[in-house]
C-alpha positions in Angstrom: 37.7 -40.1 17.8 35.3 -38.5 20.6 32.0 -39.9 21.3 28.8 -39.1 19.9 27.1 -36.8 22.7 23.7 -38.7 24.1 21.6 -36.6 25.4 19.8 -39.0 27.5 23.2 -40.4 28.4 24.8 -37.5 29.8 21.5 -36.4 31.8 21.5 -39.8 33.4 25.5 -39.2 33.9 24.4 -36.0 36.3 21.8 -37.2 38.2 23.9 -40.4 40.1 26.4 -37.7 40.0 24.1 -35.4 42.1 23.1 -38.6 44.0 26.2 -39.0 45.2 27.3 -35.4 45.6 23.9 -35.5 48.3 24.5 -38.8 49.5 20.7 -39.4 48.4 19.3 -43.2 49.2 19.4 -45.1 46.3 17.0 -47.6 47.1 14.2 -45.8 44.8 16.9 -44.5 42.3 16.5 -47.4 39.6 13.0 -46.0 38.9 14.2 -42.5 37.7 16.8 -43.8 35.6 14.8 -44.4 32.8 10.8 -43.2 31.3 8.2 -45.3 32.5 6.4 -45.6 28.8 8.0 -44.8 25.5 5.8 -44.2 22.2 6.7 -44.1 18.6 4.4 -43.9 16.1 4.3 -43.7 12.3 2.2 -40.4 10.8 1.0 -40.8 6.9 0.1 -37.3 5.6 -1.8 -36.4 2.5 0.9 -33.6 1.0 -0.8 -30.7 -1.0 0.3 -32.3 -4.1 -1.0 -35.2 -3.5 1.5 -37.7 -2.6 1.9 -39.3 0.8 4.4 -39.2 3.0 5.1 -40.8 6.7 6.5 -39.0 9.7 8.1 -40.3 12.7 6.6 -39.1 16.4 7.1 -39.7 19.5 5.9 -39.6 22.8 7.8 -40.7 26.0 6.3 -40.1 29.9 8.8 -40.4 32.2 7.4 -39.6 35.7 4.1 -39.3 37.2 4.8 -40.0 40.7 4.0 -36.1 41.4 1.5 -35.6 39.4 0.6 -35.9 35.6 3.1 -36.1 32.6 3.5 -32.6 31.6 5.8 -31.6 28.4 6.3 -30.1 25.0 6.0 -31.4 21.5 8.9 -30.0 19.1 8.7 -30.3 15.4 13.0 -31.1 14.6 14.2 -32.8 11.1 16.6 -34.1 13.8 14.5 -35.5 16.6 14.8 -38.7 17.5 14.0 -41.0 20.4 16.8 -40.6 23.1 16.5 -37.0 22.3 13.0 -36.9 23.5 13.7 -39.9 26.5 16.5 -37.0 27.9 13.8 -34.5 27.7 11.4 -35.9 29.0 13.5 -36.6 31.9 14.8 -33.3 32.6 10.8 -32.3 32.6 10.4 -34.7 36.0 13.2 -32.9 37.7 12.5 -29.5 36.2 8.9 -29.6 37.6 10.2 -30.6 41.1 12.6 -27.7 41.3 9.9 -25.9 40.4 7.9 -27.6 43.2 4.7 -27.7 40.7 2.4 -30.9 40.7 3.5 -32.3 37.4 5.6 -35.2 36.3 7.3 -35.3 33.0 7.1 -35.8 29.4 8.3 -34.7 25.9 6.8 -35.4 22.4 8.1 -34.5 19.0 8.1 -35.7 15.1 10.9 -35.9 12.6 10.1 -33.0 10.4 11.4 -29.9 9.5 8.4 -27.7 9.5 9.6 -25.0 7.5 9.3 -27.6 4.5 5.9 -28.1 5.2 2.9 -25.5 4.4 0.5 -24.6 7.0 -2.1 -27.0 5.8 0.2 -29.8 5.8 1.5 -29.0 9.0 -2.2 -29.1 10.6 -3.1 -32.9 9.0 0.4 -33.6 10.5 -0.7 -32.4 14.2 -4.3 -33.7 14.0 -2.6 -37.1 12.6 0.1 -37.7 15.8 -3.3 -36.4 18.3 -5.2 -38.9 17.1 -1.9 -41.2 17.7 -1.4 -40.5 20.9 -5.0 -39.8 21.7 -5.2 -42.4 24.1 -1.8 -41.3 26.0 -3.0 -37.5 26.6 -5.8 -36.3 28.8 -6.0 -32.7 31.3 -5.0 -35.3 34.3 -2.9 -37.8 32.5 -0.7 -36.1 29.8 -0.5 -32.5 29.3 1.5 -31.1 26.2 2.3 -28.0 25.5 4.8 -26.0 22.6 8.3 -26.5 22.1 10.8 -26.1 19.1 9.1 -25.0 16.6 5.6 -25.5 18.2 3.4 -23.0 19.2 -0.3 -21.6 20.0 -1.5 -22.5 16.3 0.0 -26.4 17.2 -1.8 -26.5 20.5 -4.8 -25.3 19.2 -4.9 -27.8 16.8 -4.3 -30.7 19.6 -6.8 -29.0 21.6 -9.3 -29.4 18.8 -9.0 -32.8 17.5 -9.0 -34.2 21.5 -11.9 -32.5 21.9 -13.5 -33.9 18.6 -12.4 -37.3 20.0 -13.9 -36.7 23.0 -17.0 -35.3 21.8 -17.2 -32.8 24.8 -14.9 -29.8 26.0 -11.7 -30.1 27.3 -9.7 -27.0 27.6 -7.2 -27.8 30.0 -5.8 -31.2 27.6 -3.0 -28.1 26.6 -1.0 -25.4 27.8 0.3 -22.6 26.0 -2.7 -22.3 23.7 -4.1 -19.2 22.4 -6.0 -16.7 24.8 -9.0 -17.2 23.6 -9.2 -20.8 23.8 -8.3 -20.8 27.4 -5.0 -19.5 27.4 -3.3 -17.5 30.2 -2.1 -14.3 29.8 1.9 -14.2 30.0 2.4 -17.6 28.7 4.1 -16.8 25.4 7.2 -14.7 27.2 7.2 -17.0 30.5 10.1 -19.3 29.5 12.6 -15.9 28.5 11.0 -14.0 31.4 12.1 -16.8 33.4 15.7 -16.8 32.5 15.8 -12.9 32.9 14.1 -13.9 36.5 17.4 -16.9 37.2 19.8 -14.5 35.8 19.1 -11.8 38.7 18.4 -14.3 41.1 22.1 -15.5 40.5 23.8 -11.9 40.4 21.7 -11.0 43.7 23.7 -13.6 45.6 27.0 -12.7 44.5 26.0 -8.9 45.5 25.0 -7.4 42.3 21.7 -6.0 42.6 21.3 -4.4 39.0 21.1 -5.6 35.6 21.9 -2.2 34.4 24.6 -2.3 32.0 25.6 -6.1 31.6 26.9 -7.5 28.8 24.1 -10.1 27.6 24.7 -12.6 24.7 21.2 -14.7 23.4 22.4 -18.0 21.4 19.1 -19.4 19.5 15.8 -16.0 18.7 12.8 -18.5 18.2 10.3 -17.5 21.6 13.3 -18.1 24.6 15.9 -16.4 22.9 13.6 -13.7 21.5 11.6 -12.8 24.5 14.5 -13.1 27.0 16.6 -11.1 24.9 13.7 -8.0 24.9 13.1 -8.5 28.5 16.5 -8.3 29.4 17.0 -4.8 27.3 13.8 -3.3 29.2 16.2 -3.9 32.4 18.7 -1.9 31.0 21.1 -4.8 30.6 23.4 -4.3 27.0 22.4 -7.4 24.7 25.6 -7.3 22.9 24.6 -10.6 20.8 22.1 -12.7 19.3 22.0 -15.6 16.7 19.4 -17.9 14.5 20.0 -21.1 12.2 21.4 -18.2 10.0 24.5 -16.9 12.0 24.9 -14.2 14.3 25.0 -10.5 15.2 27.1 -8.3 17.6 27.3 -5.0 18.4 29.4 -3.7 21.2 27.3 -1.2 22.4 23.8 -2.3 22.4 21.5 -4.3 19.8 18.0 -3.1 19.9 16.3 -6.5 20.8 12.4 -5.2 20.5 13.5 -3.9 16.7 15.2 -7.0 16.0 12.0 -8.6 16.8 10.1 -6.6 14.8 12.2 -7.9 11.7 12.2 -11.5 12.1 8.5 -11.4 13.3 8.0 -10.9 9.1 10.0 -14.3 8.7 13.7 -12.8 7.8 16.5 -14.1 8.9 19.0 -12.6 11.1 21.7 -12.9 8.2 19.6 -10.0 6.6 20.0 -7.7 9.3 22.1 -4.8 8.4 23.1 -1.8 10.4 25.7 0.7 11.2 28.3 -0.8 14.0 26.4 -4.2 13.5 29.1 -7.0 13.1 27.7 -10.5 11.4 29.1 -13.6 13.6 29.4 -17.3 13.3 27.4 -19.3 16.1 30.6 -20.1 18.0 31.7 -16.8 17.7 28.7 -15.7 20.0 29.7 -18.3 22.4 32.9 -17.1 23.0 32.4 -13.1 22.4 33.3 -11.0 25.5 30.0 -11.0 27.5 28.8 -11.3 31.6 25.7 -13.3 30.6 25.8 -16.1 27.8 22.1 -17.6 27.4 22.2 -20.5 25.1 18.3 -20.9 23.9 18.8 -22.8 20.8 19.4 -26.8 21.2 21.4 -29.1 23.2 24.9 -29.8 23.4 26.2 -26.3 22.1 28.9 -26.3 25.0 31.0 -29.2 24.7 34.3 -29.4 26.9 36.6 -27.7 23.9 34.2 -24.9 24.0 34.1 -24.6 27.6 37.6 -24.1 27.6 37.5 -20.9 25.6 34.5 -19.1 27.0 35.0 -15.5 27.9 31.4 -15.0 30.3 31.4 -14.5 34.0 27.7 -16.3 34.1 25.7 -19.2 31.7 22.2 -19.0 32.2 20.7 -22.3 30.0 17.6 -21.0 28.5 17.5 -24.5 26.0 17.2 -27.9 27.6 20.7 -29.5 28.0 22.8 -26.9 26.2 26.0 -27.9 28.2 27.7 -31.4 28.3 28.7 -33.1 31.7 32.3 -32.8 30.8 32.0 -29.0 30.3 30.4 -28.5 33.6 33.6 -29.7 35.2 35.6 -27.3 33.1 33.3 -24.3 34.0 33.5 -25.1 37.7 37.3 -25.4 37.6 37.3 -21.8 35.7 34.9 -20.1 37.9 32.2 -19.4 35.3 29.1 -19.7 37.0 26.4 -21.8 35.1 22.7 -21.6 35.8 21.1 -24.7 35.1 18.6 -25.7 32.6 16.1 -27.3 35.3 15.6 -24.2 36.9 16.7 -21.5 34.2 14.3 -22.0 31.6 11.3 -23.6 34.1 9.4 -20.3 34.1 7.5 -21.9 30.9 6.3 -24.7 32.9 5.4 -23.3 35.6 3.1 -20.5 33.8 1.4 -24.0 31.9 0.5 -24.9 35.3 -1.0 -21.1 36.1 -3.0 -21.9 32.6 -4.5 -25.0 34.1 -5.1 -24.0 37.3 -6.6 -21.3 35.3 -8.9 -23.7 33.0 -10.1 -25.9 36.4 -11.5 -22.9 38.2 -12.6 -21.4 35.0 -11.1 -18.0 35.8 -8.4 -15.7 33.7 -5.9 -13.8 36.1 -4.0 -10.8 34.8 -0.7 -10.4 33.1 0.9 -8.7 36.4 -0.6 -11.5 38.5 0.5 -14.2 36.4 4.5 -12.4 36.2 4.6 -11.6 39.9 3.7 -15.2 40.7 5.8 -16.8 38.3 8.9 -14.3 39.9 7.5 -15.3 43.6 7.9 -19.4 42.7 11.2 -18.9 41.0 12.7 -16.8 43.5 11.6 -19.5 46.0 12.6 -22.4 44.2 16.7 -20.4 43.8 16.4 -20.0 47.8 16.1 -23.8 48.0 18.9 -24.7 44.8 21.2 -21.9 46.8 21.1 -23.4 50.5 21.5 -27.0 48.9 24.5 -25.4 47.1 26.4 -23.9 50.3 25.5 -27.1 52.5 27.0 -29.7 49.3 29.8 -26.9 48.8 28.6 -28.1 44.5 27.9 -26.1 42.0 23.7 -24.5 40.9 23.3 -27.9 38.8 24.1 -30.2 41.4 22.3 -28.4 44.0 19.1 -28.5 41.5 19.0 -31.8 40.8 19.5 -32.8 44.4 16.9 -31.0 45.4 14.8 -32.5 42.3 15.9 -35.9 43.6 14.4 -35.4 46.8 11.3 -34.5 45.9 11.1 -37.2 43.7 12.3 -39.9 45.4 10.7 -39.5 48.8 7.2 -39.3 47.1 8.1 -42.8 45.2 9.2 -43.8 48.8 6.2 -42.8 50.7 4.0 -43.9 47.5 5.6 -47.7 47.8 5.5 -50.0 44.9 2.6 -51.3 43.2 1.3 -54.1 43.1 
């Protein structure tokens, strides 16, 4: 019988691999290994009908040693602790790729939200703020959405900090609507920035277009969603997309901003019907003929026996951990070039830190600005993952989190110990 996959396991298992692979000084290593506070925390809810029921959360900050804890909140009925320890920890190294000046952190609560109304879902916010009240702050512990999270959630957050604090506090979260503080461009930055890795990685092996490759999008919440749109407004074909529902596939094209359009009035992709349009299992996408597979819905969606039967030329890992260590060894053996989560999908992040830089110097920069910065950091950051590549002769994930290591580990060196 195989073993259960551990998220926080298996991104523990890559970073003393990358260690290694850079023949990185371990003397500071022992620090990173595991979150410097975890936070659980029990949530009773008044329900609309009355009755009372108590949700799990959680909060876990694993680095701060380059600035503060920044990280999402997702609402999952499957969430749990480790799930939220491996985030967290792929938020410290995805933020020193990125070369911002944040540490990292996760949050969720065990709930599935679509059982919940909206009412209930706002006590259930305002109840894990008030939780973790004392944890959060605009220079200690910045969240922002995740799974199932968005504007509404932050906005929430924002308010009941701020009611806390008796005073304004606008930069406590990221991702929050417009007109609370918000920056333009947030909402598409995380799929904008996998459309921005995917070039990035086809410019270095010569091809200088996205014009007419074959895109497949696992997971249509915000990543999968926007990605998929931006990706068609390049003229690349999105052949295939998929939701908790199943999948669709259409060899010549789906029309990503009308797919949109449909599930923006809560359908499912199940209930998408049209000529030439093909309805598909989950692994079914993963393994359709494609250049570019995205997989933007959890982790652990390619395992080794998957790996083995993948028919892409490129992965580009909109979710956080969506590929097990033992399937990275497969994909390197078969040539399929993977680009890793830390650096795919950081385009989110690093817009959250445009939105407070944004909120400090009370100013609101443009859409354009905002993109065209976001594409200048990325294409910046890939310079730095590709040199580290050709000198370790590795593969994109071990040249990110060596060069996430780095950064990390010579600021604990130069910081010291304390006391």
């Amino acid at each position: 019988m195989s073993k259960a996959y551990d998220p926080f396991e298996n991104v523990q298992t890559v970073m003393e691999k990358a260690v290694d692979v850079g023949k990185i000084d371990k003397t500071m290593f022992e620090i990173l290994k595991n979150p410097q506070r975890e936070t659980k925390v029990y949530l009773p809810i008044e329900m609309d009908d009355g009755s009372i029921k108590v949700f799990e959360g959680y909060r876990v900050q694993h680095s701060n040693i380059r600035g503060p804890f920044k990280g999402g909140i997702r609402y999952h009925q499957n969430c749990d602790l480790n799930e939220v320890k491996a985030l967290a920890t792929w938020m410290s190294l995805k933020c020193a790729v990125a070369n911002i000046p944040y540490g990292g952190a996760k949050g969720g609560i065990r709930v599935n939200p679509a059982e919940l109304s909206k009412k209930e879902l706002c006590r259930l916010t305002r109840r894990f703020t008030f939780a973790i009240a004392d944890l959060i702050g605009p220079d200690k512990d910045i969240p922002a959405p995740d799974v199932n999270t968005n504007s509404q959630t932050m906005a929430w957050i924002l308010d009941t900090y701020q009611q806390l604090q008796g005073k304004q506090c606008s930069r406590v979260v990221t991702g929050k609507p417009i007109e609370l503080g918000g920056s333009k461009g947030r909402n598409s930055a995380t799929g904008r920035g996998v459309v921005t890795a995917a070039k990035l990685a086809l410019k270095a092996d010569g091809i200088e277009s996205l014009d007419g490759i074959k895109v497949a999008v696992q997971g249509f919440g915000n990543v999968g969603s926007n990605a998929a749109r931006i990706f068609a407004h390049r003229n690349a074909c999105v052949v295939a997309l998929s939701d908790v529902s199943g999948g669709i596939y259409c060899s010549s094209g789906l029309d990503a901003d009308e797919i949109s359009e449909f599930v923006a009035d809560g359908k499912l992709l199940k209930d998408y019907n049209k000529d030439d349009v093909l309805h598909i299992s989950n692994e079914e996408l993963l393994l359709c003929e494609c250049d570019i597979l995205v997989p933007a819905a959890l982790e652990n969606q390619i395992n080794a026996e998957v790996a083995e039967k993948l028919k892409c030329k490129y992965i580009v890992e909109g979710a956080n951990g969506p590929t097990t260590a033992e399937a990275d060894e497969i994909l390197d053996k078969r040539g399929i070039t993977l680009i890793p989560d830390i650096f795919a999908n950081s385009g989110g992040v690093t817009v959250s830190y445009f939105e407070w830089v944004q909120n400090i110097q009370e100013l609101t920069w443009s859409r354009d600005e905002v993109n065209q910065m976001l594409e200048k950091l990325m294409t910046e950051s890939f310079e730095c993952i590709l040199e580290e590549k050709k000198k370790s002769n590795c593969s994109y994930r071990m040249a990110a989190y060596i060069v996430a290591l780095r950064r990390l580990l010579y600021a604990h060196d130069i910081k010291g110990l304390f006391p």
